[in-house]
N, C-alpha and C positions, 0 to 999 in steps of 0.2 A: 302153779306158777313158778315163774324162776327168776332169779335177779341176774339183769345183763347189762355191761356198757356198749356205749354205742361207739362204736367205732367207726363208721364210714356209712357212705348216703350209696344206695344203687341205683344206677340209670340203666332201662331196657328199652332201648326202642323198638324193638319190638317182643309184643307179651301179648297174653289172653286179654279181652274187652273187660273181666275182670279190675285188672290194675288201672285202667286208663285214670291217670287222674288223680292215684296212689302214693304215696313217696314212700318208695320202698331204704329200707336201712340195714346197715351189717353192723349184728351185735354180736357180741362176745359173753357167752352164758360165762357165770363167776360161782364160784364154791361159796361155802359159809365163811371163810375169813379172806374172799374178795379178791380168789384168784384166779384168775384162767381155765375154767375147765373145758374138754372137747374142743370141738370148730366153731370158727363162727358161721352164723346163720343167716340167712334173710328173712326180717320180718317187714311184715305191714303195718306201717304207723298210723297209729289212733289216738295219739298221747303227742302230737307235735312237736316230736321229741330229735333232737339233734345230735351232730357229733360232743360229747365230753357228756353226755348225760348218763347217770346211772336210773333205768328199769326196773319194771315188771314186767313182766313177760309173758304170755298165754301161750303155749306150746303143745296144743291139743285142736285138733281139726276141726272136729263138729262144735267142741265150744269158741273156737276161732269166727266158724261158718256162720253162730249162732247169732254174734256181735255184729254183722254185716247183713243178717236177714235173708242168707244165702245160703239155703244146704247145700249147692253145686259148686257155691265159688273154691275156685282152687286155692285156696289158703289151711297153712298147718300154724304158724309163730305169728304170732302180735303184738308190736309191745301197746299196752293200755293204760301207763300209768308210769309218772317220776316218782321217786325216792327222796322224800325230803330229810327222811329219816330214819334210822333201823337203832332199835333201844334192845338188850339183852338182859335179862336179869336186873332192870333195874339202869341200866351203862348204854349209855348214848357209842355206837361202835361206828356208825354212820352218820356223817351230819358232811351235804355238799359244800364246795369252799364257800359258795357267798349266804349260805348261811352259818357257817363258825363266830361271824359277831353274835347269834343269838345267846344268850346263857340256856344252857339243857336245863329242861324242867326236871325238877326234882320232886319226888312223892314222898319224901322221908321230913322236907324243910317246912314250917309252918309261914305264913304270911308272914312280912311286919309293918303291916299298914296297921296303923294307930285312929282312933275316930275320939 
């Protein structure tokens, strides 16, 4: 899997019987510290995922195909999932703007609820 933003919605009026129905999306695959890597891509959205959303991404055919029930569909990229969150060693490195009010959970800090 790869982590992608979305960057723009595509519209085909005309495409294989496939997509009929599809909302196809142009994502921008990103590196480990969330930068631009390659071209963007057209995926199939399975995650009702929009422009300003950060991805996951399936970028593999037959397990593309597999999620659709379809070993013939033309599909390669999917995105299947938002990013609510990416933690590193511990370090919250991702967290989307309208979740930055949460506080990062921490596994180091003990409760301090009292009974």
């Amino acid at each position: 899997m790869k982590i992608a933003d979305v960057i723009g919605t595509v519209v085909a009026p005309v495409q294989h019987p496939f997509y009929a129905g599809r909302k196809l999306l142009l994502i921008q695959p990103l590196d480990a510290r969330f930068r631009p890597v390659g071209r963007a891509q057209v995926a199939v959205d399975r995650a009702q995922a929009g422009v300003g959303d950060r991805v996951l991404v399936l970028d593999e055919g037959s397990s593309a195909r597999d999620l659709f029930g379809d070993p013939w569909a033309p599909v390669k990229t999917t995105v299947v999932g938002f990013i609510d969150e990416i933690e590193i060693r511990g370090d919250v490195v991702y967290r989307p703007v309208e979740f930055n009010s949460i506080p990062p959970k921490s596994k180091n800090k003990q409760s301090n609820n009292k009974q």
